[in-house]
N, C-alpha and C positions, 0 to 999 in steps of 0.2 A: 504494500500500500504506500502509495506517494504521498508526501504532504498536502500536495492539491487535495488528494481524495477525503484524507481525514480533515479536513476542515472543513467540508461540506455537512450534508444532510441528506438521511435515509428516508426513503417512503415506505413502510413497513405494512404491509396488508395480512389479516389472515383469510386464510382460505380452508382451513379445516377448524370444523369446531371444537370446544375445550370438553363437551362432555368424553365419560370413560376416560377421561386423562388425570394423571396424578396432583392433590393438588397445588403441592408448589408448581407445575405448566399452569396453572391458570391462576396462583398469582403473579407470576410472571404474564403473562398475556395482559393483565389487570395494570401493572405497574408500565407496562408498555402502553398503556394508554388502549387498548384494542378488547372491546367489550360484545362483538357476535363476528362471524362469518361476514366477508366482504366491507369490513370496517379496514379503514387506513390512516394512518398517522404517521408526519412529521417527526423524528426525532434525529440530535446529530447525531455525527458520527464520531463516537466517542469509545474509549474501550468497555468502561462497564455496560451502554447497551449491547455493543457488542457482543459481551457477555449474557447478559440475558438472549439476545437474538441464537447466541451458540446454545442454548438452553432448548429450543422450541422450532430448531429448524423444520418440521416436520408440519409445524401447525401454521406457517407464515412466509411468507414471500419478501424479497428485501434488494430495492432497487435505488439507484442513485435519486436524490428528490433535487427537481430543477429549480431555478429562483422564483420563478411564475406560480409552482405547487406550494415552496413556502410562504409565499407572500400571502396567496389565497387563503394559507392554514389559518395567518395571522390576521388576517381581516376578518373571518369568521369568528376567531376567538374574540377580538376586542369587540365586536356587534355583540358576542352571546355575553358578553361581560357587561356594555353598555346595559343591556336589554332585563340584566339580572338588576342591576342596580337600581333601574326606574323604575322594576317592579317591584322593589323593598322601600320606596322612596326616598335614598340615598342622592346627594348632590354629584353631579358628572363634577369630575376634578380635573 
């Protein structure tokens, strides 16, 4: 792995589901952010996801994430964050 690659970021999908599986895979799958079959999530690429991803190769698919994928991740989360907030009636900051 070249320093370009570890700097980037993973798109990490599962494709098999956690049932009949042990359950540390599915708190791994859980801590990976990936909560059913065909869910995908952004995370970098770092050693300890890594580690988790060595964990559950069976259950996930795991491809380079382009800047367009993280951006979009990021724009989602801050609306689902916006959108939590005005529903508590909390002031946007």
């Amino acid at each position: 792995m070249t320093a370009a690659e570890s700097a980037g970021s993973l798109l990490v999908t599962q494709v098999r589901s956690a049932i009949s599986t042990k359950p540390k895979h599915r708190g791994t799958l859980r801590a990976l952010g990936l909560r059913g079959v065909g869910q995908s999530h952004i995370l970098p690429d770092r050693p300890e996801v890594r580690g988790m991803l060595a964990r559950v190769p069976h259950l996930v698919t795991v491809e380079p994430a382009s800047a367009v994928d993280t951006a979009a991740q990021n724009d989602r989360a801050a609306a689902t964050r916006r959108a939590r907030r005005a529903a508590e009636g909390r002031q946007e900051s």
